[in-house]
N, C-alpha and C positions, 0 to 999 in steps of 0.2 A: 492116440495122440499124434497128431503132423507133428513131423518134422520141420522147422523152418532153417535149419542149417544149408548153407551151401557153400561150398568149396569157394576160396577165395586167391588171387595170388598173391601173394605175400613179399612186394618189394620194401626189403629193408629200408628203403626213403619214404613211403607212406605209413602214416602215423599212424599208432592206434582209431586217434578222434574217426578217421579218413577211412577208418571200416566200414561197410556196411553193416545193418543191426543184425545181417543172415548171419554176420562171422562169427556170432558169439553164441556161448552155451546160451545165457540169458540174453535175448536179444530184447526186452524194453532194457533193461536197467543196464544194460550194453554190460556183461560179468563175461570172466573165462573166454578170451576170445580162441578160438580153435583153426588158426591159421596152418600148426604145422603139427606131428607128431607130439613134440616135446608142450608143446600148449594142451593138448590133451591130456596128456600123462598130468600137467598141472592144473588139469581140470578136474581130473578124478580125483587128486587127491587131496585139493582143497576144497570141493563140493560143501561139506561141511559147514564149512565156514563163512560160505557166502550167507548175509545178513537181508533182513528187510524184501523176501521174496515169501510167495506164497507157497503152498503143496500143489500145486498146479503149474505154478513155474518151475519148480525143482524136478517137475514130471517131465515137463516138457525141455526143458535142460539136458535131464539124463537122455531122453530120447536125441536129441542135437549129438552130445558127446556121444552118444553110441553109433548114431551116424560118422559122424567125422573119426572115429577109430579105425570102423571099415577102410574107411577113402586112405586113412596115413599107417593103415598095415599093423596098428596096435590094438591089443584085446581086452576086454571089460570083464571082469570075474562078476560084478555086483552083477544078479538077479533082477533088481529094484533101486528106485534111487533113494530107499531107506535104508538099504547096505550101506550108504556110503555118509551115511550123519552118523556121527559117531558120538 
């Protein structure tokens, strides 16, 4: 699975809208944006609960979040991104 995640800088005056779709775990449905550490940690732990997405994107989501962990120096215990549907 690609990656489509990419680092972004994250100034407090640019708006969510104002992301690109690379910022986000899910990037069509623009979910979980992963601009900094603390967006991660609430990536992983609402993973769950994102709605209206297929097993293909929830795939390639956790691939995103597992990217952007590395980059902001926090670690991923799930295996798989059916660890994290609870």
């Amino acid at each position: 699975m690609e990656i489509t995640w990419k680092p972004t800088t994250r100034n407090d005056d640019v708006s969510r809208s104002k992301l690109p779709d690379s910022a986000f775990a899910f990037p069509n449905e623009r979910k979980e944006p992963l601009t900094d550490a603390g967006h991660v940690r609430s990536a992983i732990a609402r993973f769950g609960e994102v709605s209206g997405v297929t097993e293909s994107e929830r795939a390639q989501a956790f691939e995103n979040i597992k990217a952007a962990a590395v980059y902001y120096g926090e670690s991923v215990r799930a295996a798989s991104w059916h660890d994290l549907v609870g």
